[in-house]
SEZAKOL-19853 format. One record per residue (C-alpha): x, y, z; residue in one letter; residue number from 1. Coordinates in nm, 4 decimals. Example, Ala and Ser with C-alpha at 12.3 -4.5 7.8 and 13.67 -1.06 7.14 Angstrom:
<rs>
R        u        v        w residu num
R   1.2300  -0.4500   0.7800      A   1
R   1.3670  -0.1060   0.7140      S   2
</rs>
This chain:
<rs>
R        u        v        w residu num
R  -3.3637   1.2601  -0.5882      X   1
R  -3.1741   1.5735  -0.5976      X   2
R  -2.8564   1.4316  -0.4151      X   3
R  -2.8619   1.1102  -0.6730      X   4
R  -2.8385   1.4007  -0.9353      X   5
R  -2.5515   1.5769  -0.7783      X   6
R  -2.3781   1.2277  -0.6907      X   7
R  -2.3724   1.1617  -1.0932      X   8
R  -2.2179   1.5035  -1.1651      X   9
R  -1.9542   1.4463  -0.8786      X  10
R  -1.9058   1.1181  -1.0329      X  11
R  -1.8980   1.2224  -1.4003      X  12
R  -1.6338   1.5175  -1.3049      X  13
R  -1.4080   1.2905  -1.1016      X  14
R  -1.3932   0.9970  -1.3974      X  15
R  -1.3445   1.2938  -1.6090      X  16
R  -1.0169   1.3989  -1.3668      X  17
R  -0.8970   1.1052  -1.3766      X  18
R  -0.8982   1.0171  -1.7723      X  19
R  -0.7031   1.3761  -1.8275      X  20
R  -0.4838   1.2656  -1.4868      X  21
R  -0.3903   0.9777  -1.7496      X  22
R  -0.3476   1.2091  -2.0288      X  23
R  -0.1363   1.3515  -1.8402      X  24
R   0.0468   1.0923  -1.7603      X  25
R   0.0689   0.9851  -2.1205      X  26
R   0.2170   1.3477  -2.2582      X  27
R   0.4659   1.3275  -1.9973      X  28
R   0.6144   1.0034  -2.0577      X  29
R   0.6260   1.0646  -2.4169      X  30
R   0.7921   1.4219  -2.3200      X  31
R   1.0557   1.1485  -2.1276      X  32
R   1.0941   0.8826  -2.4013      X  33
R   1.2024   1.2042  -2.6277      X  34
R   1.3841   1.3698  -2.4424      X  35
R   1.1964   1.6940  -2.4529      X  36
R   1.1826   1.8123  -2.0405      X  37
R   1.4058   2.0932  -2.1297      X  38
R   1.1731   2.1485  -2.4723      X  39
R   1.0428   2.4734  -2.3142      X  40
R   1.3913   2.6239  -2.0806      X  41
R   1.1060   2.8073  -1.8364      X  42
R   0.7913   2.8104  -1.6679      X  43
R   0.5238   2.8430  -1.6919      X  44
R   0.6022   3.0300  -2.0394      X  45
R   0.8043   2.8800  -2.2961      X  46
R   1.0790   3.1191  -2.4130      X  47
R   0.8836   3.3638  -2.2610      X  48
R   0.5793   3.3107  -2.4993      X  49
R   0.2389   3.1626  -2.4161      X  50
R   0.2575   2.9877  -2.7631      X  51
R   0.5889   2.8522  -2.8134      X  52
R   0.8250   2.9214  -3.1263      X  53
R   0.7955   2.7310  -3.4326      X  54
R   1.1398   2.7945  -3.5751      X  55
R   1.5075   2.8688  -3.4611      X  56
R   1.4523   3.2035  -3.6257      X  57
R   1.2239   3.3135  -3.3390      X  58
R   1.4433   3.2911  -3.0499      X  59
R   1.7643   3.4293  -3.2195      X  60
R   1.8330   3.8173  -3.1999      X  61
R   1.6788   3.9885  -3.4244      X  62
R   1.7727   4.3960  -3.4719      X  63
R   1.5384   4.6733  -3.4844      X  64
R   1.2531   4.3926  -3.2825      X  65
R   1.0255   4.4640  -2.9927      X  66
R   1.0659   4.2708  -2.7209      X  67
R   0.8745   4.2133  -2.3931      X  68
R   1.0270   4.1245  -2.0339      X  69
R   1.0778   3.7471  -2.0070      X  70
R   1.1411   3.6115  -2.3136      X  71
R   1.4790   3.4784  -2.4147      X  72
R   1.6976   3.3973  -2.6962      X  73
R   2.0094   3.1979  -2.7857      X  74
R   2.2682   3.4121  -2.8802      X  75
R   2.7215   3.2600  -2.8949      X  76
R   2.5284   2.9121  -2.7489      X  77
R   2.4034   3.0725  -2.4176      X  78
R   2.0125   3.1195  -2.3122      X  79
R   1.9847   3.4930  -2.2690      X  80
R   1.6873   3.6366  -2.1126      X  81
R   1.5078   4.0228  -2.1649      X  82
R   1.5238   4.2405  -1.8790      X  83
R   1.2843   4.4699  -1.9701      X  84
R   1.0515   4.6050  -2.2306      X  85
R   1.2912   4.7035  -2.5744      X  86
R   1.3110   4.7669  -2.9026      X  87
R   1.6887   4.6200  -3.0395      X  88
R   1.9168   4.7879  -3.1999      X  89
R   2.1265   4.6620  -3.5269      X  90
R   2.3389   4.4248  -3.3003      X  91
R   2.3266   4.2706  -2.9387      X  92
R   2.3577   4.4709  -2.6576      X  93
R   2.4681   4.3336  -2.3368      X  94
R   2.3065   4.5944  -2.1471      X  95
R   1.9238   4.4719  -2.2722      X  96
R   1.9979   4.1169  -2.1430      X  97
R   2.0496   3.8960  -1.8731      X  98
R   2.2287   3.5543  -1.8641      X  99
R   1.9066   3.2671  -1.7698      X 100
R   1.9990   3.2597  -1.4112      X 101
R   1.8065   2.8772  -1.3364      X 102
R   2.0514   2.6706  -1.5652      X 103
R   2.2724   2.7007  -1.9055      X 104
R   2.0813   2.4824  -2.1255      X 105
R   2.0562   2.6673  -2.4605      X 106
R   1.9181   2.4231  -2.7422      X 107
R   1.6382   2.4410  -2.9331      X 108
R   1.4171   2.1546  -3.0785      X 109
R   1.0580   2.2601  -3.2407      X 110
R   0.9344   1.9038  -3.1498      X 111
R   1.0810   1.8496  -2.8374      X 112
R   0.8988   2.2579  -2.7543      X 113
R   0.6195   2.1468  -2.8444      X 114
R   0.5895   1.8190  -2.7205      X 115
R   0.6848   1.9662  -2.3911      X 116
R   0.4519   2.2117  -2.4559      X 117
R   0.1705   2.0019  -2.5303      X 118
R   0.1866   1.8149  -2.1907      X 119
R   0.1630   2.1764  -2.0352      X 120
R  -0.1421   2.1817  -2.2333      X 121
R  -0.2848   1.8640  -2.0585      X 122
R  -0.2121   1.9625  -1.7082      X 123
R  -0.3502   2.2803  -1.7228      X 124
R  -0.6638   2.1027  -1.8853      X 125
R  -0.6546   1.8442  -1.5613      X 126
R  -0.6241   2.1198  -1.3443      X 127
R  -0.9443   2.2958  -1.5153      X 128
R  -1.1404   1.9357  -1.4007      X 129
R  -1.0440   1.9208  -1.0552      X 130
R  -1.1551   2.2820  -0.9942      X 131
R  -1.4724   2.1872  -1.1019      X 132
R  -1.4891   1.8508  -0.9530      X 133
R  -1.4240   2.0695  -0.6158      X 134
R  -1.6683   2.2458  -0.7105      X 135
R  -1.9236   1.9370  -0.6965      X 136
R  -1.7753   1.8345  -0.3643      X 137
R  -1.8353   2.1574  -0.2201      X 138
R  -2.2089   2.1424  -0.3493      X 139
R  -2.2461   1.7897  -0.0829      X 140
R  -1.9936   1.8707   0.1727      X 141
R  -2.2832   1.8131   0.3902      X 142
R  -2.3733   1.4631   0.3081      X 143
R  -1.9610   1.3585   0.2272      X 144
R  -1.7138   1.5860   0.4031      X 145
R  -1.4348   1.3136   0.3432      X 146
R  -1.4690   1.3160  -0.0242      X 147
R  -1.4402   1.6929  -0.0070      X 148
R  -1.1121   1.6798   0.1801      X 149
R  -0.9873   1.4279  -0.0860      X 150
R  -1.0927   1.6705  -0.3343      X 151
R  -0.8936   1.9621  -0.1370      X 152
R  -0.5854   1.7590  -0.1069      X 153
R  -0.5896   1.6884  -0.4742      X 154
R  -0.5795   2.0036  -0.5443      X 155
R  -0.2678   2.0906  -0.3612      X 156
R  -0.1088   1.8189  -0.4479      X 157
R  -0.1587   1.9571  -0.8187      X 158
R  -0.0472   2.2633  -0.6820      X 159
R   0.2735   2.0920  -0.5652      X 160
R   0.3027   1.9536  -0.8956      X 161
R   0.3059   2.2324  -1.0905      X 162
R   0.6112   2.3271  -0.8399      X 163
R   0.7304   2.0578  -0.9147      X 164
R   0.7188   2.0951  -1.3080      X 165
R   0.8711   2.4309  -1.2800      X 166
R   1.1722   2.2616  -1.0429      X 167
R   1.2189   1.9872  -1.3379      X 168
R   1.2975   2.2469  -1.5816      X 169
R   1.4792   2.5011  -1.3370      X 170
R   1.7277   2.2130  -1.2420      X 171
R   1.7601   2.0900  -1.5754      X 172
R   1.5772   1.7879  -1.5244      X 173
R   1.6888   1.6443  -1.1952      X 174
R   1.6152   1.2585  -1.1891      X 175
R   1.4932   1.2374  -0.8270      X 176
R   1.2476   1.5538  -0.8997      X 177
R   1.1486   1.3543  -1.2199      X 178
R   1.0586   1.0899  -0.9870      X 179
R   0.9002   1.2670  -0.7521      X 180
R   0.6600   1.4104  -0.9990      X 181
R   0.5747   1.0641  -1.1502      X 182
R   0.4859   0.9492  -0.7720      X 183
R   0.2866   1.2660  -0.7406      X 184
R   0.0509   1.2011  -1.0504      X 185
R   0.0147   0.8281  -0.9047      X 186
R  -0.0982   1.0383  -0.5973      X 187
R  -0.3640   1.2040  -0.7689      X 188
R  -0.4832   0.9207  -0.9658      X 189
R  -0.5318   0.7369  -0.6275      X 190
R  -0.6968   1.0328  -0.4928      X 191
R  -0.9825   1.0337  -0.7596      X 192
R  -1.0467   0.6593  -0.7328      X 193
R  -1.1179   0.6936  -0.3919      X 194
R  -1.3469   0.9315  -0.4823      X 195
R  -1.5397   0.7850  -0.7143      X 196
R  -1.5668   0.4670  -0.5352      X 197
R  -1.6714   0.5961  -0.1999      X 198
R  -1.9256   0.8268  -0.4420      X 199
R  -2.0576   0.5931  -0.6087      X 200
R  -2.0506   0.3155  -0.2909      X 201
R  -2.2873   0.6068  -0.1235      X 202
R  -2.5335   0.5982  -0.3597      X 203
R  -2.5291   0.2066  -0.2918      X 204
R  -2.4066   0.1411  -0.7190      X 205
R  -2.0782   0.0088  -0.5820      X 206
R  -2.0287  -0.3061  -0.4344      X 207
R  -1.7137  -0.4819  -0.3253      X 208
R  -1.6199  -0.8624  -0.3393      X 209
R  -1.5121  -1.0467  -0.0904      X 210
R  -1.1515  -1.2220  -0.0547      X 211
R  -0.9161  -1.3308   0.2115      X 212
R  -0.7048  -1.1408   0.4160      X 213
R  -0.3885  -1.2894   0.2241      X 214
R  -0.5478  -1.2205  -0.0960      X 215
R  -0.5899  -0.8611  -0.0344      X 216
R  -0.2061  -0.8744   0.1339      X 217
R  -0.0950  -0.9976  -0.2062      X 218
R  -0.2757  -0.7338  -0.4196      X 219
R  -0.0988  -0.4539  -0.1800      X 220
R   0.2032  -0.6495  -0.2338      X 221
R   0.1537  -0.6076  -0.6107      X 222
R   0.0903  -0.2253  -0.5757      X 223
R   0.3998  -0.1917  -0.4172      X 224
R   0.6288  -0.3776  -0.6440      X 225
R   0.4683  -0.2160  -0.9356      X 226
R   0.5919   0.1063  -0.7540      X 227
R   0.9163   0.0046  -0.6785      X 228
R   0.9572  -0.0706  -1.0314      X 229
R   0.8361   0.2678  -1.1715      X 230
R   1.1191   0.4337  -0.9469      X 231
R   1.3335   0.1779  -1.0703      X 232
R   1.2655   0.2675  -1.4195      X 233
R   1.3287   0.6549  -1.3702      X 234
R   1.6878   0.5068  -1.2524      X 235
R   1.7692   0.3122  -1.5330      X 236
R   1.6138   0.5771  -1.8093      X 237
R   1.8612   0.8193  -1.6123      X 238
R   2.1587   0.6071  -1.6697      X 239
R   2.0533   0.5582  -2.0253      X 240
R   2.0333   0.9145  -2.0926      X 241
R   2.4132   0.9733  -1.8920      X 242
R   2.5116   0.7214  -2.1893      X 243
R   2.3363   0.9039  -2.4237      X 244
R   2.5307   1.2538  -2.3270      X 245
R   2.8359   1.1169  -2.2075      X 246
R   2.9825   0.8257  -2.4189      X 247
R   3.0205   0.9420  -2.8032      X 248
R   3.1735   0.6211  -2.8810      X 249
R   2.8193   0.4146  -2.7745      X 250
R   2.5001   0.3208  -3.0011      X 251
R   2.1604   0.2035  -2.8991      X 252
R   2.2458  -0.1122  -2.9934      X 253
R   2.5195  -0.1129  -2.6704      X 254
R   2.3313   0.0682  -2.4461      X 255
R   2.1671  -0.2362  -2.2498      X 256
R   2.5293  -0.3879  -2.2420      X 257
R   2.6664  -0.1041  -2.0845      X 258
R   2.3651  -0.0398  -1.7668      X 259
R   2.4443  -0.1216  -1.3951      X 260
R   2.2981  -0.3818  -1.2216      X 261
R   1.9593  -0.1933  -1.1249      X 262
R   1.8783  -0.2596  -1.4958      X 263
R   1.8898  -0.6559  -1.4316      X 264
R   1.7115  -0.6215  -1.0553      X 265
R   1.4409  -0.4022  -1.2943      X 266
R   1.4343  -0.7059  -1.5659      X 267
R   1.4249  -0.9740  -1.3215      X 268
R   1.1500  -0.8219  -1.0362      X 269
R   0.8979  -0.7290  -1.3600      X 270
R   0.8956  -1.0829  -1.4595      X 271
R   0.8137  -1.1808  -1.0741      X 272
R   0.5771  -0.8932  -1.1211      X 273
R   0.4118  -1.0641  -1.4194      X 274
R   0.4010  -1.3983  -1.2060      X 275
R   0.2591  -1.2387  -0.9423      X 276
R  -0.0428  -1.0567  -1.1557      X 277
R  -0.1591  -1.4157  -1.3447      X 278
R  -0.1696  -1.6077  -1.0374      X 279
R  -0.3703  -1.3023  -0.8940      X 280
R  -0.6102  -1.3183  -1.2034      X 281
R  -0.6258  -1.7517  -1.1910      X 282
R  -0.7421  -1.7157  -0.8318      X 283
R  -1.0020  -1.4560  -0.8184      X 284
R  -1.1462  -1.4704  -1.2042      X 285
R  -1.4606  -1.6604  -1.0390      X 286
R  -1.4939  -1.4806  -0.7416      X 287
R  -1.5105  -1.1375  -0.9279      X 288
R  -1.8659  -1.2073  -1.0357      X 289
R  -1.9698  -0.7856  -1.0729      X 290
R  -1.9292  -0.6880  -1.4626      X 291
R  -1.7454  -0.4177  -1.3458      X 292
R  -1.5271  -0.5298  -1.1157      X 293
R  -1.4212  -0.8234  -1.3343      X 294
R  -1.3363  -0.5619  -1.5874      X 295
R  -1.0856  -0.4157  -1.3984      X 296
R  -0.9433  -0.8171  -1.2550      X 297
R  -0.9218  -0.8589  -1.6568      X 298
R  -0.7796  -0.5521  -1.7007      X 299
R  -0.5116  -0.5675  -1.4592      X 300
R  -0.3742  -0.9244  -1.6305      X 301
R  -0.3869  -0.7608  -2.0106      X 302
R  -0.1915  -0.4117  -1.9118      X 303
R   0.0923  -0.6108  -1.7048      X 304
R   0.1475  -0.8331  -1.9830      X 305
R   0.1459  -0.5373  -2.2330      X 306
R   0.3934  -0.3547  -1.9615      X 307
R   0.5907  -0.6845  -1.9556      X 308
R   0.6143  -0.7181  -2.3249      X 309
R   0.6863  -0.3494  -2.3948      X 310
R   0.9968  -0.4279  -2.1415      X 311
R   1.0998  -0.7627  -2.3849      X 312
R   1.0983  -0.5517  -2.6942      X 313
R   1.2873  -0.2538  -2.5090      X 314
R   1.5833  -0.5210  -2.4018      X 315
R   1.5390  -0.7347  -2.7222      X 316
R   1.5436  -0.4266  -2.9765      X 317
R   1.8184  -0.1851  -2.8342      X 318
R   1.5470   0.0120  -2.6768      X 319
R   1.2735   0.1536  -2.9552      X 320
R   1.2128   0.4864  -2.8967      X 321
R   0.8859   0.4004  -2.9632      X 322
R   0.8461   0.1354  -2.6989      X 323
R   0.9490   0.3659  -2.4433      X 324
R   0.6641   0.5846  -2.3663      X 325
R   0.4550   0.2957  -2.4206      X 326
R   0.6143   0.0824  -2.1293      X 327
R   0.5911   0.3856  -1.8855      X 328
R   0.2749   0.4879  -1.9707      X 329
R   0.1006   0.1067  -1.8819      X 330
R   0.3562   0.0825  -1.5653      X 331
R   0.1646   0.4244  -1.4139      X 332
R  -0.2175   0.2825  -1.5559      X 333
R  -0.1067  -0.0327  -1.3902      X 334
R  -0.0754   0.1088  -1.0596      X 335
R  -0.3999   0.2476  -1.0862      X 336
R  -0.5706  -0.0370  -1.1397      X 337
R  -0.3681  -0.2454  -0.8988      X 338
R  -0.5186   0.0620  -0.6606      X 339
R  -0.8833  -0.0252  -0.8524      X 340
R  -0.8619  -0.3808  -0.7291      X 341
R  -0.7654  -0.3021  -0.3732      X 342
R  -1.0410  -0.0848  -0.3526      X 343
R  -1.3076  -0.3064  -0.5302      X 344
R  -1.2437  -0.5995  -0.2447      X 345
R  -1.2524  -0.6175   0.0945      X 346
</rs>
């Protein structure tokens, strides 16, 4: 009786994980969408504050001010950052400062701080829930050693994360360590669900349907296109935002017009994607007789066609800034329950 109470714990703090995992995912693709990676120039402080500055005022020089080692200011459009503890003088002295040695981005945006800020916020949060989800594992090592090395691996791979959150900023948002991070909170997300399944399959509440071997080839299949298009995505967002910097002369409304080809190969392979998720749904509807399992069949078929749809208005609309973290965000819960589904048959 005692392990059936620890087994609902373990449970309760890995589906706890895994809905701040999709926070997390959430806060960063709006942090995308916006534009805001650079919101906060370091890491893990933002202009060398725990809470971030509210206005421009607070990250210009200021004479006669204390300041502590770390934080920086824009002064003649370059990030400059304290070398020491100091009280200013009445104008800027060289001597207190160093030029931001990671990159030269010097802009500041109180929405874009602290919306970059925010999905700090959330990952520290999801960090806070793995610890003590590891701490659950370690409490039934002996009856599940495997979940507990899923558990440890999640953990560095939030470590590796959080590496790679301070590389994102250090290189000034790099696309391929962009993508990499994506593909890492995908990681973790898959992590969890194993997890809780295996958890929950121990304590004999979890039960898997049948299907056949080409059936369970096809959902795979899915996963995988549904990743290839997420890395896709980053691609074309990163061309969209070279337009954005480099050509003065363009407008939303000209964007699409002016993408590569990996922007068509992205339109075309999500509506083969779609395809490929309602004739998944029209063939195993009946079979998936468990409530829960035919939650997440049913689930699968409403978040691609919201994905799907979100991509329509994007190409249809010059690309709503609103639409954008939208479309991302149901790509990444897609893949997770693609994953679901693969894990829920056999």
């Amino acid at each position: 009786m005692e392990i059936q109470k620890v087994d609902r714990r373990f449970v309760l703090w890995a589906g706890i994980t895994l809905i701040l995992l999709y926070l997390v995912i959430l806060a960063g693709s709006v942090v995308r969408a916006t534009g805001s990676g650079m919101g906060c120039p370091d890491w893990p402080r933002c202009f060398g504050y725990y809470i971030p500055p509210t206005e421009q005022s607070q990250i210009e020089f200021l004479p006669n001010h204390d300041y502590n080692k770390g934080m920086l200011i824009i002064a003649n459009d370059t990030l400059w950052r304290a070398k020491d503890h100091f009280t200013s003088g009445a104008s800027f002295e060289r001597v207190n400062w160093e030029k931001y040695p990671k990159h030269d981005y010097a802009e500041f945006n109180a929405a874009q701080t602290w919306t970059e800020y925010i999905n700090r916020l959330c990952g520290a949060l999801s960090g806070l829930a793995s610890l003590i989800m590891l701490f659950f594992a370690f409490r039934r090592w002996k009856e599940d050693k495997l979940s507990l090395g899923l558990a440890v691996l999640h953990l560095i791979v939030i470590g590796y994360v959080a590496w790679l959150g301070k590389t994102v900023v250090d290189s000034n948002l790099n696309p391929w360590v962009i993508t990499q991070h994506m593909l890492c909170a995908l990681i973790m997300v898959f992590l969890v669900s194993i997890i809780r399944y295996r958890t929950k399959s121990m304590a004999g509440v979890f039960e898997r349907v049948e299907v056949t071997g080409k059936m369970r080839a096809l959902l795979i299949f899915s996963l995988v296109f549904t990743l290839a298009q997420i890395v896709m995505g980053t691609q074309v967002r990163q061309e969209v935002d070279v337009l954005i910097k480099t050509s003065e002369d363009t407008t939303r409304q000209t964007w699409i017009e002016l993408l590569s080809g990996k922007y068509i190969l992205h339109f075309t392979v999500a509506m083969v994607l779609a395809l490929m998720n309602i004739y998944i749904w029209l063939k195993l509807r009946k079979q998936f007789n468990i409530p829960q399992a035919k939650v997440v069949l049913n689930a699968s078929l409403f978040i691609v066609l919201i994905t799907y749809g979100a991509g329509v208005l994007m190409h249809r609309f010059a690309i709503p800034a609103m639409v954008q973290p939208m479309h991302l965000f149901c790509a990444m819960v897609l893949a997770g329950v693609q994953f679901g589904l693969i894990l829920r048959t056999r």
